[in-house]
C-alpha positions as a Python dict, from the first residue, in 0.01 Angstrom:
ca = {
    (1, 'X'): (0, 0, 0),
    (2, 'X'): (126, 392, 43),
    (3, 'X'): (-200, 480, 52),
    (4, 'X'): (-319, 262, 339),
    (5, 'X'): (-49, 336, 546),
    (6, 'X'): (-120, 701, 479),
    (7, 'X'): (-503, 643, 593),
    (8, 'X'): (-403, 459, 882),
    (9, 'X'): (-132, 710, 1039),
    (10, 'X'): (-386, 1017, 939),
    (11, 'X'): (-697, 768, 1123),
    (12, 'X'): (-405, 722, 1461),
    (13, 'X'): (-283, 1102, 1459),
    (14, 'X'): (-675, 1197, 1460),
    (15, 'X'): (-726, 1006, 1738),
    (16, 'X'): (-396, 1137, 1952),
    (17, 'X'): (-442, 1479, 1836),
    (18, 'X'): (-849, 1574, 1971),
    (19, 'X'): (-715, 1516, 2325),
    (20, 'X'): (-386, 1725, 2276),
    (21, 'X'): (-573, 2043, 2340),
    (22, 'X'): (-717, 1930, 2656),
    (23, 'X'): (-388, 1971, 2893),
    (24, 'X'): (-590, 2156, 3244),
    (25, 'X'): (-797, 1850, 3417),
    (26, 'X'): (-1185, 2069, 3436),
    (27, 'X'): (-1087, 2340, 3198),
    (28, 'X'): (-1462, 2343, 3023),
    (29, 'X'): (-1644, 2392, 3355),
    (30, 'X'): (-1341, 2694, 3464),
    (31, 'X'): (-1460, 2807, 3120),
    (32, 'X'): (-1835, 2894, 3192),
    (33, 'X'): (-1748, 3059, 3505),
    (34, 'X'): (-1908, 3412, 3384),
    (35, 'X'): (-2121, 3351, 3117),
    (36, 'X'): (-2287, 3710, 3195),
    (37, 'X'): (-2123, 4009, 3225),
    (38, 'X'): (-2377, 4098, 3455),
    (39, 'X'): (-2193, 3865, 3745),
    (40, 'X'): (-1885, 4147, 3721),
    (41, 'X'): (-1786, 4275, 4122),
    (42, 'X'): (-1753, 4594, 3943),
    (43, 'X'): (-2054, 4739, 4002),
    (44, 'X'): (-2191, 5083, 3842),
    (45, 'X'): (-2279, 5191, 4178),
    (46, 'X'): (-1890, 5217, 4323),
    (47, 'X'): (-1700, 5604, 4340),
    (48, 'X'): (-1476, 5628, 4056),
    (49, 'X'): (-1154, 5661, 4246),
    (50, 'X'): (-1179, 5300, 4373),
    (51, 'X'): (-1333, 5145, 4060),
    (52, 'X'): (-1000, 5277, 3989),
    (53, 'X'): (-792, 5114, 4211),
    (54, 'X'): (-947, 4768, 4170),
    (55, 'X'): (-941, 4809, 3781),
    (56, 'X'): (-558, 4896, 3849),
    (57, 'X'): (-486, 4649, 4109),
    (58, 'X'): (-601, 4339, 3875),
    (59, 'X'): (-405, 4504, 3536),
    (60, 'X'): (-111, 4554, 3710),
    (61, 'X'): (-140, 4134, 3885),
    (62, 'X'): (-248, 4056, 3535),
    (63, 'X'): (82, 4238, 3387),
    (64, 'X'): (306, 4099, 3651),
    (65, 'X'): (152, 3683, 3563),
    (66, 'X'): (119, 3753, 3172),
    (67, 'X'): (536, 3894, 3198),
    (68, 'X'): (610, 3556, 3491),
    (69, 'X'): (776, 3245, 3317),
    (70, 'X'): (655, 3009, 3468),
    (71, 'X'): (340, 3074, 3351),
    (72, 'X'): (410, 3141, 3002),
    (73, 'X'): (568, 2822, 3003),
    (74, 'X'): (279, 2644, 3179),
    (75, 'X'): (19, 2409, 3016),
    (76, 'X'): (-236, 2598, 3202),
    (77, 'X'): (-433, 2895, 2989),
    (78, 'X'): (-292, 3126, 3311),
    (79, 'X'): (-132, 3296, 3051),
    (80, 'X'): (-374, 3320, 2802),
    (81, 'X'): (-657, 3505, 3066),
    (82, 'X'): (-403, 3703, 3219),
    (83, 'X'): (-329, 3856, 2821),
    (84, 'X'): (-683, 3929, 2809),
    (85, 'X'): (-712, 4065, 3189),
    (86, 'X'): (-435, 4309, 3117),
    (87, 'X'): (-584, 4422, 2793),
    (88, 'X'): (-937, 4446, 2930),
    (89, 'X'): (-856, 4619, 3235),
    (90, 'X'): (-652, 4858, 3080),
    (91, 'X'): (-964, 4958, 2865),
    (92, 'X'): (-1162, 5046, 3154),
    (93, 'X'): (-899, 5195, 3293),
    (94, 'X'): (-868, 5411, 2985),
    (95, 'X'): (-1258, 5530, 3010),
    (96, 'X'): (-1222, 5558, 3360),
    (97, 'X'): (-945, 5781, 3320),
    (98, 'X'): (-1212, 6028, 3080),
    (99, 'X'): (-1507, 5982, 3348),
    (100, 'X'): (-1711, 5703, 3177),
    (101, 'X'): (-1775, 5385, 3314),
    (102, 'X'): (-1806, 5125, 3012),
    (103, 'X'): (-1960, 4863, 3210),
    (104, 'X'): (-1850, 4570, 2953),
    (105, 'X'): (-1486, 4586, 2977),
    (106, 'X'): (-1499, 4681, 3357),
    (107, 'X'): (-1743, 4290, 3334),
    (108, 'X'): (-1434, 4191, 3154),
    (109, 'X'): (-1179, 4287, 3328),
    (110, 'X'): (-1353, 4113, 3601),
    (111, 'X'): (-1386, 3826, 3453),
    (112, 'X'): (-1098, 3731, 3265),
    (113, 'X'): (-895, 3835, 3610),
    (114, 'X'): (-1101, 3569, 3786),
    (115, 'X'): (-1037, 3339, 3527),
    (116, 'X'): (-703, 3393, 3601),
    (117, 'X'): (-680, 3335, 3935),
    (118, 'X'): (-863, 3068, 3908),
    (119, 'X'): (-615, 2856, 3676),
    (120, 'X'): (-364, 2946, 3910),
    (121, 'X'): (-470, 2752, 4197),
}
């Protein structure tokens, strides 16, 4: 008897719990939104001093939403890509800083601050 009961609330939680993750209506489309880093608006091409500034200007947004609480609190990842915006951009900032462009966290700084913005909306 224990042990059917046991099966049966394991079989119902199983069931509740594979759509607990899922809390942002369109979150796996949002996900594939750069699936390249080639698709970066960071281009190689730009003069340091503004990569710069744009590589600054979305760390320091990404530092003021990952520090906001009202999106730490949210069920919207927000939080999550705005973590991984400030930590990316602040890696390209840190090689830009030396001279040298590393084109995959300048991609992901891109990225993961466009991911951002676009849970915000």
């Amino acid at each position: 008897m224990f042990r059917a009961m046991f099966i049966g609330a394991v079989i119902a939680f199983s069931a509740s719990a594979s759509h607990a993750a899922d809390l942002v209506y369109e979150y796996a489309p949002a996900a594939r939104q750069c699936e390249t880093l080639e698709a970066s608006f960071l281009p190689e091409g730009r003069d340091l001093s503004l990569l710069r500034k744009e590589v600054v200007s979305r760390m320091e947004q990404a530092i003021a939403v990952a520090d906001d609480p009202q999106w730490i609190s949210s069920t919207r990842p927000v939080f999550v890509w705005a973590s991984e915006a400030k930590v990316a951009c602040g890696k390209a900032y840190g090689y830009l800083q030396s001279g040298w462009r590393d084109q995959d966290y300048l991609a992901k700084c891109d990225c993961f601050h466009a991911k951002m913005l676009r849970f915000m909306n």
